[in-house]
N, C-alpha and C positions, 0 to 999 in steps of 0.2 A: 614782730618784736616782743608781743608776748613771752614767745618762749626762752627770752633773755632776762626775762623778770623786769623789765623797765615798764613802767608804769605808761599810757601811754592812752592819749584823749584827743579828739580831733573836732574843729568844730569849721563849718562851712558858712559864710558870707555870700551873699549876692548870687545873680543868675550866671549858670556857667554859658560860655561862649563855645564858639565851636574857634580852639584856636587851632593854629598853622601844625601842617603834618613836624612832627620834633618834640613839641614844648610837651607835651603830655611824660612821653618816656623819661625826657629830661627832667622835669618836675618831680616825678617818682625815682629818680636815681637821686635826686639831689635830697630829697626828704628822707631816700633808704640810707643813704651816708650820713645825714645829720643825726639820725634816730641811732644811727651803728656807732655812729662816735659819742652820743652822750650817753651809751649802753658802757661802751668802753672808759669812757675817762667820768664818770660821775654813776657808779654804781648803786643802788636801792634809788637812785629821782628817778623822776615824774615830770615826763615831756606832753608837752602841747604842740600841736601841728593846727596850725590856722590856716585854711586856705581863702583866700578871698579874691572873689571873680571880678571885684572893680577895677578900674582899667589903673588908678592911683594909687593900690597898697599895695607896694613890693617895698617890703622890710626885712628886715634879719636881725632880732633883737633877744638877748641872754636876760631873761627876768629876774632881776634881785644881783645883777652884778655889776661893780664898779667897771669905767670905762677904761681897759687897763692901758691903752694907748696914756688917758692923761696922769693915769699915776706912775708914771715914770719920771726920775729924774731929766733933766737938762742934761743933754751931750757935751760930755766936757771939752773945752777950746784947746787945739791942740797945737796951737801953733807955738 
């Protein structure tokens, strides 16, 4: 990602596990696509890639951004 000019910092948590044959590839496609889209739709940031090997942190959280689900109007009644 370097060579996209995104800024780009990784920091690792807890002991890695030996998981199930998939999750590895999948984890790395899933981080190559996060990294490719905030290269693409937020150009000169500065992504963080957290991995952590506890069996209770699976997250996916946009730092410093409102939850845009709740800032949305109310669906107007249309009956």
């Amino acid at each position: 990602m370097c060579s996209t000019g995104l800024i780009t910092s990784t920091h690792t948590t807890g002991e890695p596990a030996h998981p199930t044959p998939g999750i590895e590839p999948s984890a790395f496609r899933i981080i190559q696509g996060a990294l490719s889209n905030a290269a693409w739709h937020a150009p000169g940031a500065e992504a963080r890639v957290e991995v952590d090997h506890r069996p209770s942190a699976v997250t996916n959280t946009s730092p410093n951004r409102p939850d845009r689900l709740s800032a949305r109007p109310p669906p107007e009644d249309t009956k």
